[in-house]
C-alpha positions, 0 to 999 in steps of 0.5 A, spaced: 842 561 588 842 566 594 847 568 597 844 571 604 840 567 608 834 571 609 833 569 600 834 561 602 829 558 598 825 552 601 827 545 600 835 549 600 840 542 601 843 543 608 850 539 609 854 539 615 861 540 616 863 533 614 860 534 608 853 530 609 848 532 606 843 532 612 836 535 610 832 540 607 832 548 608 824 548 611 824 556 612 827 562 615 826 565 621 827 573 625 824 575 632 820 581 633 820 585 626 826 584 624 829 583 618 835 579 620 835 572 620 836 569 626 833 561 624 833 556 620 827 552 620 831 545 618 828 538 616 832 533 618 832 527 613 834 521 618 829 524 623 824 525 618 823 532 624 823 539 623 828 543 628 831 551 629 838 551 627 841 558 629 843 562 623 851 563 627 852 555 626 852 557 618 859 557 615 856 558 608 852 558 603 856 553 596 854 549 590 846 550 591 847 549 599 847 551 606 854 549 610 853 548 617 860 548 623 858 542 626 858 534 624 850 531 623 851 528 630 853 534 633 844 537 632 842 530 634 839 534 640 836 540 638 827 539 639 823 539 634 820 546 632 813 548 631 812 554 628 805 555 632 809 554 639 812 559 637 809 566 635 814 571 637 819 568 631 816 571 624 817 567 617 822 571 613 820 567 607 
């Protein structure tokens, strides 16, 4: 399992800090040419939708999974991402 975001495999279970288990690493992001996670791409399971979360909502990486600080509830208002939209955010990997 990784223990740095920037080697996060896709498909990387995400839970939040309830414990849920709410979807799916779908890629890790930085800005510009850097090298330094700075988003995960994530695929909400119940949204059946891709958002970014930002890579500081992180709390760690345990048991084969990303654990996020906030409740399920709590991302409900994050908007979809779409990587075309966004060419300044490079795919890490």
């Amino acid at each position: 399992m990784a223990k740095l975001l920037e080697d996060l495999d896709p498909g990387t279970p995400v839970r939040c800090g309830d414990g849920v288990v709410a979807g799916e690493v779908r890629a890790v992001y930085s800005t510009g040419e850097s090298r330094m996670a700075e988003y995960l791409c994530v695929y909400w399971t119940a949204r059946g939708e891709e958002t970014l979360v930002p890579t500081d909502e992180v709390l760690t990486i345990e048991d084969g999974a990303v654990v996020l600080r906030l409740t399920l509830q709590g991302y409900a208002d994050l908007v979809g991402f779409d990587a075309a939209s966004n060419p300044l955010l490079r795919r890490l990997h």
